[in-house]
NUZA-780238 format. One record per residue (C-alpha): residue number from 1; residue in one letter; x, y, z. Coordinates in Angstrom, 3 decimals. Example, Ala and Ser with C-alpha at 12.3 -4.5 7.8 and 13.67 -1.06 7.14 Angstrom:
+-----+--------+----------+----------+----------+
: num : residu :     east :    north :       up :
+-----+--------+----------+----------+----------+
:   1 :      A :   12.300 :   -4.500 :    7.800 :
:   2 :      S :   13.670 :   -1.060 :    7.140 :
+-----+--------+----------+----------+----------+
END
This chain:
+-----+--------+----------+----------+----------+
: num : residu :     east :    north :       up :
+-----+--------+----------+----------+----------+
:   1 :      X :    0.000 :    0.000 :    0.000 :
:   2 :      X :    1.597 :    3.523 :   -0.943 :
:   3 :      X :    2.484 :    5.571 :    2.416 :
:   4 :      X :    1.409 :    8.673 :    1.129 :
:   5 :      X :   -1.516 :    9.301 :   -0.959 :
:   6 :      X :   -0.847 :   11.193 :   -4.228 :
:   7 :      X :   -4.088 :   13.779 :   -4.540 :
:   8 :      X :   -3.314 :   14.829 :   -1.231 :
:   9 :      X :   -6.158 :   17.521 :   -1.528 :
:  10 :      X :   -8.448 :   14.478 :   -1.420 :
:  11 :      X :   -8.466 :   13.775 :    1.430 :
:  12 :      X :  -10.984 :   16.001 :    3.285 :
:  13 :      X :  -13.306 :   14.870 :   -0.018 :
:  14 :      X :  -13.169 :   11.367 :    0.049 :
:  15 :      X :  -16.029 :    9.371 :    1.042 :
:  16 :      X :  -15.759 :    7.912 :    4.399 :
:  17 :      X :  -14.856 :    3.741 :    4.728 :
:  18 :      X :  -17.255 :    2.484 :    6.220 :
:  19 :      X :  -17.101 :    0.263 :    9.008 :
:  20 :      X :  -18.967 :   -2.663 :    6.540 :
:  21 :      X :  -16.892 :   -1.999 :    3.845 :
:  22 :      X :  -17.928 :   -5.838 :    2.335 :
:  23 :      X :  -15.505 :   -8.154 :    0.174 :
:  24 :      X :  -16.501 :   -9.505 :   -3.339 :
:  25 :      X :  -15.160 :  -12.037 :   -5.729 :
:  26 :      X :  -16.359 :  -11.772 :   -9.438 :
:  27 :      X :  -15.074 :  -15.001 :  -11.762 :
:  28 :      X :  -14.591 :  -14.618 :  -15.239 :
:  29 :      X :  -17.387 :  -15.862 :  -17.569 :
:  30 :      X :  -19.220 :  -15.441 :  -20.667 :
:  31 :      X :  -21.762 :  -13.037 :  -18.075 :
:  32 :      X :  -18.754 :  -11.137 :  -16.819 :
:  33 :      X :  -16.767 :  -10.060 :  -19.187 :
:  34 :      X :  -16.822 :   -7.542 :  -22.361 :
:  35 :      X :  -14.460 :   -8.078 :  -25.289 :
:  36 :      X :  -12.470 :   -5.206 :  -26.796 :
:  37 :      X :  -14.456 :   -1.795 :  -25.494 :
:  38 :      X :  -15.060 :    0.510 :  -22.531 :
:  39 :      X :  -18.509 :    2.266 :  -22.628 :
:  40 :      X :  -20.828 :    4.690 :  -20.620 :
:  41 :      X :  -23.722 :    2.515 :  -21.758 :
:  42 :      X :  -22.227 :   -0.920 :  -20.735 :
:  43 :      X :  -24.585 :   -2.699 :  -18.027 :
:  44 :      X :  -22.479 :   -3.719 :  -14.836 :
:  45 :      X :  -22.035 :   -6.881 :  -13.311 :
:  46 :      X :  -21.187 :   -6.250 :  -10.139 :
:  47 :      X :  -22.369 :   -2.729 :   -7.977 :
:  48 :      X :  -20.229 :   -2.409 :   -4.662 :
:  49 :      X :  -19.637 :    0.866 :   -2.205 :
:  50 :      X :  -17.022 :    3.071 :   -1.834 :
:  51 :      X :  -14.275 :    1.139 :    0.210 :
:  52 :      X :  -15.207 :   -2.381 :   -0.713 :
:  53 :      X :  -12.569 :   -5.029 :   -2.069 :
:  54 :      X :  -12.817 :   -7.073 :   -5.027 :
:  55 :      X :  -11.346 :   -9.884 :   -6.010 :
:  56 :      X :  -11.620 :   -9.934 :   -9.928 :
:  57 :      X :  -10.418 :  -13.171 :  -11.770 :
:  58 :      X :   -9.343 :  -11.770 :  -15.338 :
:  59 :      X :   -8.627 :  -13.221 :  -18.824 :
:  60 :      X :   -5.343 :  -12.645 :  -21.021 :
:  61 :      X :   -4.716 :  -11.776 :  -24.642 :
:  62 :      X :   -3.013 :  -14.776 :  -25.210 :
:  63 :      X :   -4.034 :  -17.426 :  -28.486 :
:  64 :      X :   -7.160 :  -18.816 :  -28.441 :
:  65 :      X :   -7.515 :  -22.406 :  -26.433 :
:  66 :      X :   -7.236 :  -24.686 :  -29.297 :
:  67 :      X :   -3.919 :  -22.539 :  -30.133 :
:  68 :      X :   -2.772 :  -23.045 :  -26.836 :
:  69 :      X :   -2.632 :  -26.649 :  -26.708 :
:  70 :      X :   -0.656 :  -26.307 :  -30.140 :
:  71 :      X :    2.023 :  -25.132 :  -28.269 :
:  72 :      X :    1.638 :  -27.479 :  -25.632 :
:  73 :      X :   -0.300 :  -26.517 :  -23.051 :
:  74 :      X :   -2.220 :  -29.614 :  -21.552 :
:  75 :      X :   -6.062 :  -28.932 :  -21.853 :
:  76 :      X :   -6.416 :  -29.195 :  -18.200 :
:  77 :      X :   -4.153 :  -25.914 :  -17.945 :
:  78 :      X :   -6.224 :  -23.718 :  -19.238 :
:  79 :      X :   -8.962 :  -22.307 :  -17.748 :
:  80 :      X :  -12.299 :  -22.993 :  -18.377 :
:  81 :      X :  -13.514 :  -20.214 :  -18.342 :
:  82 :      X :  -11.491 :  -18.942 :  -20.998 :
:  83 :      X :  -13.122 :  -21.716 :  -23.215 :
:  84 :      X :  -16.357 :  -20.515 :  -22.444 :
:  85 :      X :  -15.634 :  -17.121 :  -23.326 :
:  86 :      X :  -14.020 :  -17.797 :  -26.445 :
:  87 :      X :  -17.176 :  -20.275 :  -27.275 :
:  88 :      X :  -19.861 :  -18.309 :  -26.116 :
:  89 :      X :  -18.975 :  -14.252 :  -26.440 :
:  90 :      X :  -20.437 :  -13.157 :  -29.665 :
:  91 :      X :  -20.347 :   -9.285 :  -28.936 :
:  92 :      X :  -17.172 :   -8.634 :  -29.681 :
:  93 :      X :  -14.910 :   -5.193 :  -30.454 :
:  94 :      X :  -13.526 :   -2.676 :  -31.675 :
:  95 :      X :  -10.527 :   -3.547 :  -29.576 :
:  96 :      X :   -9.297 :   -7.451 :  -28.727 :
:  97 :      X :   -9.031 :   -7.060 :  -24.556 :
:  98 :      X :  -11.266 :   -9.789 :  -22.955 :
:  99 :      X :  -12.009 :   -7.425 :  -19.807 :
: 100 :      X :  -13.947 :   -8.591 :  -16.018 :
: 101 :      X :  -16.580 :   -6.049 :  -15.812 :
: 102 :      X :  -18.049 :   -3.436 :  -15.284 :
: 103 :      X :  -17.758 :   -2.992 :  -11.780 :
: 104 :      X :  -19.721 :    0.122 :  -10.587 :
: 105 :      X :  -19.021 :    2.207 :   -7.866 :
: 106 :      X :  -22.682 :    3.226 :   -6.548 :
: 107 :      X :  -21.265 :    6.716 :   -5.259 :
: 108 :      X :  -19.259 :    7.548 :   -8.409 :
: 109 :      X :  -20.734 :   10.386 :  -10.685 :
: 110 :      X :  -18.923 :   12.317 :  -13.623 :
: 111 :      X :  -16.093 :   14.976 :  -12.238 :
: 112 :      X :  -15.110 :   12.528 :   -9.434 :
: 113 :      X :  -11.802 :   10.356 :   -9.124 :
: 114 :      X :  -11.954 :    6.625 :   -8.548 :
: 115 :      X :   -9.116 :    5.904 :   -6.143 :
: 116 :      X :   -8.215 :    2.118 :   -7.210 :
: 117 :      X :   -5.844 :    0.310 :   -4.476 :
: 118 :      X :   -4.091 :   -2.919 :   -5.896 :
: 119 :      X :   -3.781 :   -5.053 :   -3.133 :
: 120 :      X :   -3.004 :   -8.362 :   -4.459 :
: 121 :      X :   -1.903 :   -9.844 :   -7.736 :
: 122 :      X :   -2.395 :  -13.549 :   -7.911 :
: 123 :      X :   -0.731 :  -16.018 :  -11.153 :
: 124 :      X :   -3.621 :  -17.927 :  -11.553 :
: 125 :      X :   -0.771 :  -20.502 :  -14.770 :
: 126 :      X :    2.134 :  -22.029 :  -14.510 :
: 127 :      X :    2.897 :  -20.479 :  -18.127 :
: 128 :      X :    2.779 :  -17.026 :  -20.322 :
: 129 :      X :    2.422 :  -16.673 :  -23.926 :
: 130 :      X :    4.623 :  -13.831 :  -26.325 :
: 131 :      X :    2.828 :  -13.195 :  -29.581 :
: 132 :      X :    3.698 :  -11.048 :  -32.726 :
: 133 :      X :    1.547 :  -10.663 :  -35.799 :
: 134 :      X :    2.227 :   -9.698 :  -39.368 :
: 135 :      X :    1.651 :   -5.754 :  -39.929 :
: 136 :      X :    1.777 :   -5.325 :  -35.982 :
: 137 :      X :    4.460 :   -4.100 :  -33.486 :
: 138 :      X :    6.768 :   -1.864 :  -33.660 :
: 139 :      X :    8.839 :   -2.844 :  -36.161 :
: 140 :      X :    6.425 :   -4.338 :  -38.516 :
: 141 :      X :    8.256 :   -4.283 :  -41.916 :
: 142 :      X :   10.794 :   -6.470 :  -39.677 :
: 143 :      X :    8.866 :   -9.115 :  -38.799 :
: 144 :      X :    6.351 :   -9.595 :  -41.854 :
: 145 :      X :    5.059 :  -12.827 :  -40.014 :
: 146 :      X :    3.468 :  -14.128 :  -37.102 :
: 147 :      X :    4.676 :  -16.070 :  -34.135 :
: 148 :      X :    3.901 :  -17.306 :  -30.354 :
: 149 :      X :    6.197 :  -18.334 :  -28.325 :
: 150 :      X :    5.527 :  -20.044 :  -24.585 :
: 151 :      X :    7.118 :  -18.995 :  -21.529 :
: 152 :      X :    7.223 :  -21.524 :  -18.636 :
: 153 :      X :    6.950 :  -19.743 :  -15.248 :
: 154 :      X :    7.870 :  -21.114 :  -12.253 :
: 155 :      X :    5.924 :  -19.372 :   -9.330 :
: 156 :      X :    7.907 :  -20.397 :   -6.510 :
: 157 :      X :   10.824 :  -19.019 :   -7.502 :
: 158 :      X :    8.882 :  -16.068 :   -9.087 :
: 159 :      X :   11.161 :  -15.906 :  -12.437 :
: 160 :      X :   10.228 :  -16.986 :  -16.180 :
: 161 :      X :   11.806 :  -19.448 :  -18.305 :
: 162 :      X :   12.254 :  -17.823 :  -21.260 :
: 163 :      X :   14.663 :  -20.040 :  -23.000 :
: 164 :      X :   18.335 :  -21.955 :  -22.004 :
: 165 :      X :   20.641 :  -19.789 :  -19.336 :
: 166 :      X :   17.669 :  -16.769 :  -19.973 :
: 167 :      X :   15.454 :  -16.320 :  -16.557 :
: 168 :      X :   13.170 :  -13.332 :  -16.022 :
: 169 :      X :   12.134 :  -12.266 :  -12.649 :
: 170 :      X :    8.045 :  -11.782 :  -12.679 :
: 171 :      X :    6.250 :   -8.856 :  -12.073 :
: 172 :      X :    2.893 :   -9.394 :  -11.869 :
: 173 :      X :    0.551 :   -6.515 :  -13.201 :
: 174 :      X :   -2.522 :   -5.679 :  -15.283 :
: 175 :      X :   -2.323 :   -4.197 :  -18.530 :
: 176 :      X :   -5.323 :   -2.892 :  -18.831 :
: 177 :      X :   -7.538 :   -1.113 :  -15.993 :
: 178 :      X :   -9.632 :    1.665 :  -16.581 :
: 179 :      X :  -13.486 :    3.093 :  -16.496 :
: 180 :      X :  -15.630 :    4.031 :  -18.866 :
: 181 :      X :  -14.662 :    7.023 :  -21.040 :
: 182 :      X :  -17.290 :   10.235 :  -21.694 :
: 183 :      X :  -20.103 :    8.637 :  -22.977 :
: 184 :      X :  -19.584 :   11.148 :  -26.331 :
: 185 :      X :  -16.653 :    8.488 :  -27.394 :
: 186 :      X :  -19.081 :    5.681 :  -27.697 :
: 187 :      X :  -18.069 :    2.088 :  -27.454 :
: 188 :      X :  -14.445 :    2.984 :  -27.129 :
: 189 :      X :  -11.508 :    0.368 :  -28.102 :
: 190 :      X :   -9.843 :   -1.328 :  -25.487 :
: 191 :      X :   -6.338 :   -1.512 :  -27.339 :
: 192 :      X :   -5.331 :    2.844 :  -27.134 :
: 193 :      X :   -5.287 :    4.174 :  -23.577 :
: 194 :      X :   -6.959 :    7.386 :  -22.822 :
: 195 :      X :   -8.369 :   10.007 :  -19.903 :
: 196 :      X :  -10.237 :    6.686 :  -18.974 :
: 197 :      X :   -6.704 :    5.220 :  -18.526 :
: 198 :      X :   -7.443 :    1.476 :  -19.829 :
: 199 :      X :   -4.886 :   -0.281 :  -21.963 :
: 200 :      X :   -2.305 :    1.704 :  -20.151 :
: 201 :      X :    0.516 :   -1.497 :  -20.081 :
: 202 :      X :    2.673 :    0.339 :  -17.104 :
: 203 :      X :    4.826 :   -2.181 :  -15.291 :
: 204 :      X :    4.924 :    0.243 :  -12.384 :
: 205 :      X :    1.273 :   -1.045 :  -11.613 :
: 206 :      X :    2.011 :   -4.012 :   -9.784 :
: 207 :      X :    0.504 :   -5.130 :   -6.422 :
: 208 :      X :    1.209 :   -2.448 :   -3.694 :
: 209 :      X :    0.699 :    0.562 :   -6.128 :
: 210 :      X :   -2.197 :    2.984 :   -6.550 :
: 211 :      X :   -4.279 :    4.145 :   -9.699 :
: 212 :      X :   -6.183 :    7.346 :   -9.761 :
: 213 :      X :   -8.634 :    7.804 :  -12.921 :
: 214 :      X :  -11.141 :   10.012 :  -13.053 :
: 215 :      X :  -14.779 :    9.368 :  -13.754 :
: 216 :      X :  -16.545 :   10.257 :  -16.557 :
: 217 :      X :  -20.039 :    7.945 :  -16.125 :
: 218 :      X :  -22.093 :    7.369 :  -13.380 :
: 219 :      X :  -20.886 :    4.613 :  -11.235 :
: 220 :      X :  -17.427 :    4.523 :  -13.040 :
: 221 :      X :  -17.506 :    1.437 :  -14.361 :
: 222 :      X :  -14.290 :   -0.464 :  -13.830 :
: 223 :      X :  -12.648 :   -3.242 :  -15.997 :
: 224 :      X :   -9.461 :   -5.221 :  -15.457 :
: 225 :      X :   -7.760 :   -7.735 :  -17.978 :
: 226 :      X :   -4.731 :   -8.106 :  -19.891 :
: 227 :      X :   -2.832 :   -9.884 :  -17.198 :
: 228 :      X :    1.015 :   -9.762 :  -17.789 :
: 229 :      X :    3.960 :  -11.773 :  -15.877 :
: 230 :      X :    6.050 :   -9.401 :  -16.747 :
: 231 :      X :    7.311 :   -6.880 :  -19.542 :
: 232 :      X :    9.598 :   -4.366 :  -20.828 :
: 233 :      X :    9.182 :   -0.867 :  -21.400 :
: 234 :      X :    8.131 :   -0.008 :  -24.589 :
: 235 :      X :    6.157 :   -3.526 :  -25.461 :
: 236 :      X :    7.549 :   -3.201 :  -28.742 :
: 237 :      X :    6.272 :   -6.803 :  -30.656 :
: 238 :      X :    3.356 :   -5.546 :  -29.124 :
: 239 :      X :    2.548 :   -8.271 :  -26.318 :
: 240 :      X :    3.883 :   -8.726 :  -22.661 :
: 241 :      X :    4.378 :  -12.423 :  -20.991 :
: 242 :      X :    0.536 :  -12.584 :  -21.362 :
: 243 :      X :   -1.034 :  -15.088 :  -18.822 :
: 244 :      X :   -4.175 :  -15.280 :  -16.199 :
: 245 :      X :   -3.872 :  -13.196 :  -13.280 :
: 246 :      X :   -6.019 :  -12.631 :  -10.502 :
: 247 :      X :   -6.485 :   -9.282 :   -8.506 :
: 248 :      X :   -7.950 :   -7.894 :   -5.652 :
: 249 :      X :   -8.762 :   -4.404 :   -5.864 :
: 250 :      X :  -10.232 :   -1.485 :   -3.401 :
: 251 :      X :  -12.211 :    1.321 :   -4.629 :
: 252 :      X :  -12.315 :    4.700 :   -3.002 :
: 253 :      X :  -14.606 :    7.987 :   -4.619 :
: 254 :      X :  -13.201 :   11.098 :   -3.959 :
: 255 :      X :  -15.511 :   13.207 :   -4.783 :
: 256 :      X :  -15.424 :   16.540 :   -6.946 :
: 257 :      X :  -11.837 :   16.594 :   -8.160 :
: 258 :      X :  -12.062 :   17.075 :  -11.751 :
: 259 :      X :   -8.755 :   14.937 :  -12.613 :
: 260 :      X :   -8.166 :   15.040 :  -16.319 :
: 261 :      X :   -5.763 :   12.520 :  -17.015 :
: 262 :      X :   -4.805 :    9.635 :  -14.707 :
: 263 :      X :   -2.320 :    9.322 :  -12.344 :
: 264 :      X :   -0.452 :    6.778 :  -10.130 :
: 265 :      X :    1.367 :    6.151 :   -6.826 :
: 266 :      X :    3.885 :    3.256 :   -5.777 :
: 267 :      X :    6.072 :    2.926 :   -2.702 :
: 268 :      X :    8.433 :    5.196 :   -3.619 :
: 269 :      X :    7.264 :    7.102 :   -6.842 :
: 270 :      X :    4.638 :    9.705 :   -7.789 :
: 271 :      X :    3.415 :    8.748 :  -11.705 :
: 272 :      X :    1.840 :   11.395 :  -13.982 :
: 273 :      X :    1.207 :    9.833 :  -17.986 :
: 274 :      X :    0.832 :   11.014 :  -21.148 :
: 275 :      X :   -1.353 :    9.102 :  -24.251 :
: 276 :      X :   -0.602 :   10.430 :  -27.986 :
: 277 :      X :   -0.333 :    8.919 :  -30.927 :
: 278 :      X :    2.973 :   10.858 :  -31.571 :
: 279 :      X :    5.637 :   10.054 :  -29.056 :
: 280 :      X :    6.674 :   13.550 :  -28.541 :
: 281 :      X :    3.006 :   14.525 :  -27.765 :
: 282 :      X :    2.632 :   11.709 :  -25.405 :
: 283 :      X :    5.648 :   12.838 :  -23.885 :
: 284 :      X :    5.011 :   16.409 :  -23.370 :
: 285 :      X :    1.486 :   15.557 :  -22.162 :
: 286 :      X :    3.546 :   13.481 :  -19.670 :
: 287 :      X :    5.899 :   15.904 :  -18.620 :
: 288 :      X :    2.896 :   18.709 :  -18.296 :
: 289 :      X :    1.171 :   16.130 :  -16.053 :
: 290 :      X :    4.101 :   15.844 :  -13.972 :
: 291 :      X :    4.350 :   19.509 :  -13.379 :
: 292 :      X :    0.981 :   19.966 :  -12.776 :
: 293 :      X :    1.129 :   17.649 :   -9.888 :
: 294 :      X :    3.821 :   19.335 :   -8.440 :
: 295 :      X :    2.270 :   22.580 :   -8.840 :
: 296 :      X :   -0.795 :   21.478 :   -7.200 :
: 297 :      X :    0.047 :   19.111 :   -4.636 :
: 298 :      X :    3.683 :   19.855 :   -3.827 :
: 299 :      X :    2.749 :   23.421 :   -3.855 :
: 300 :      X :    5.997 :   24.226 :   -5.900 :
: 301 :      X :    5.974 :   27.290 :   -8.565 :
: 302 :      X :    5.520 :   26.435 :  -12.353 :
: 303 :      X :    9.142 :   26.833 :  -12.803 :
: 304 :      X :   10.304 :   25.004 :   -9.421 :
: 305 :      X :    8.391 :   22.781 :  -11.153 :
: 306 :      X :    9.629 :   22.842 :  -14.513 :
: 307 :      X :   13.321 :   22.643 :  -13.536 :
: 308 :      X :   12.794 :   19.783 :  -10.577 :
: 309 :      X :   11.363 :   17.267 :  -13.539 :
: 310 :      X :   14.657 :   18.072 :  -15.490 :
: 311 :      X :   16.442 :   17.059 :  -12.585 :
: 312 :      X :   15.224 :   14.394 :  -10.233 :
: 313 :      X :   12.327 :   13.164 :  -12.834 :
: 314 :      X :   12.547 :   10.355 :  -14.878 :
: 315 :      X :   10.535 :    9.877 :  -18.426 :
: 316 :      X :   10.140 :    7.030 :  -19.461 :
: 317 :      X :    8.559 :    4.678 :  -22.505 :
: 318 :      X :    5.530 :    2.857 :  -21.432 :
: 319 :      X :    4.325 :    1.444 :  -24.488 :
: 320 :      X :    5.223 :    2.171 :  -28.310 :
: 321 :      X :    2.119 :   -0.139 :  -30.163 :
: 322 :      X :   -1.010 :    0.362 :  -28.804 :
: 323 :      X :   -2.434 :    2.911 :  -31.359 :
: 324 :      X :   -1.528 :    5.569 :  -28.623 :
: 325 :      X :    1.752 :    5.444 :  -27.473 :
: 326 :      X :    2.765 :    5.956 :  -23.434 :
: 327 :      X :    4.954 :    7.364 :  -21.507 :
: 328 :      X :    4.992 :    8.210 :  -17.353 :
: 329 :      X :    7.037 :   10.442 :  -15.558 :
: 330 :      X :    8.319 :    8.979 :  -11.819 :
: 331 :      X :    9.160 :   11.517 :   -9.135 :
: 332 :      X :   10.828 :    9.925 :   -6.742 :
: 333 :      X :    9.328 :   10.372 :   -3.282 :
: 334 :      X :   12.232 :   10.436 :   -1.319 :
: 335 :      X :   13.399 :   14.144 :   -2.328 :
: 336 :      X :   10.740 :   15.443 :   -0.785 :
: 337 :      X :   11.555 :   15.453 :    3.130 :
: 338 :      X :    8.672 :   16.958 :    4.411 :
+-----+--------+----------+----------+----------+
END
């Protein structure tokens, strides 16, 4: 859990939790998941209070099942409910995501922030999947063909087997997590992230860290998928170690904040992000964030500011293939020692 909360001015606004603050679990399923899209207009599946815990079980954007076993993944491995998803879901697109949700947030309302805690990320396989497709990446005149490639994971040891004398440690985190967008964007594709954060792909956003999005549709309207073992900045053949993850998740409304773009908190870091299709828009969008927080929480003048991202900031790459290209600015927290 992050030791200091990042919209500090929050706190006198946020909605009080409640002594019966309940825990949910919501499974995966044909009923429980939409493919490819955020939307105002999307019915949830689950309604909870401000200050409950979920536990969300999530899908991956791995090869279908009968693509799996292909590359040799024993039919008991793979979860059934990924079967019945893939057999059943006919409502599909713009985007590919297979996303749990919507959860709604019964105080949420337009102009709030949805405070989302990630308490706990479980690795629900022992394996992880790497795909590329013709036309797709980052370097797509490269790699004019497609190809998957299976990634044992050994969750004891928490590392991933990617081939002979090559071990990766795991970092468990969700690719995608976000809300629904202003209903004016319609069904809204789940691959380019956005104000409604979504297919953001930060590896910062493991278990322990903070998300702050803000709201744009009455009860918010959460959805998690994408899982990822791990990845590398950029994401540049365009997919992570994709697998099954599970996470548990609290929900907090602060209300009347009027955040514009999302931002995010982990032990030690302050995030501020920026989503373009050019990379030097996403990055100055990024690097305006970034000030912007420090002018308004850290109380620092635009060009204190300014000058203290040049020097103790770092900008870096989140993601170069998802239609809108990332990038997040850390500020580390320990400079500040007040």
């Amino acid at each position: 859990m992050p030791t200091r909360p990042l919209l500090l001015t929050c706190l006198a606004l946020a909605l009080p939790l409640a002594g019966h603050a309940s825990d949910f679990t919501l499974k995966a399923s044909p009923e429980t998941v939409v493919w490819g899209y955020y939307s105002a207009k999307a019915k949830p599946v689950l309604t909870i209070h401000s200050g409950d815990t979920v536990r969300v079980e999530t899908s991956c954007a791995c090869p279908p099942p009968e693509r799996l076993e292909q590359l040799g993944i024993k039919p008991a491995d793979i979860p059934q409910f990924y079967r019945d998803v893939h057999e059943k879901v006919t409502d599909k697109g713009p985007g590919g995501h297979i996303l749990t949700g919507p959860i709604a947030i019964e105080e949420a309302e337009p102009g709030d922030v949805l405070e989302v805690r990630i308490l706990k990320t479980e690795l629900n396989t022992s394996y992880a999947v790497n795909s590329f497709g013709a036309g797709r990446g980052f370097l797509p005149d490269d790699f004019p063909y497609g190809k998957n490639r299976l990634i044992p994971l050994d969750r004891e040891k928490m590392v991933a087997h990617f081939a002979p004398g090559i071990e990766i440690p795991l970092h468990p985190f969700f690719g995608s997590m976000g809300v629904a967008p202003p209903e004016s964007a319609g069904r809204y594709n789940s691959a380019p992230p956005w104000m409604h954060a979504g297919n953001m792909d930060n590896k910062e956003l493991v278990a322990g860290t903070t998300l702050y999005i803000p709201v744009h549709a009455k009860g918010a309207l959460f959805e998690v998928g994408d899982g990822h073992a791990g990845q590398g900045n950029g994401e540049v053949d365009i997919t992570a170690m994709e697998t099954f993850l599970t996470g548990s998740f609290q929900f907090i409304v602060h209300k009347d904040q009027h955040l514009l773009w999302p931002r995010a908190e982990t032990p030690t870091a302050y995030i501020a992000m920026g989503f373009h299709e050019d990379l030097k828009a996403a990055t100055e969008m990024a690097v305006r964030n970034m000030i912007d927080f420090l002018v308004t929480e850290k109380h620092l003048t635009r060009d204190e500011a300014y000058a203290l991202t040049s020097v103790a900031v770092d900008i870096d790459i989140t993601q170069l293939v998802d239609g809108k290209v990332g990038v997040h600015a850390m500020c580390p927290k320990a400079i500040f020692t007040k």
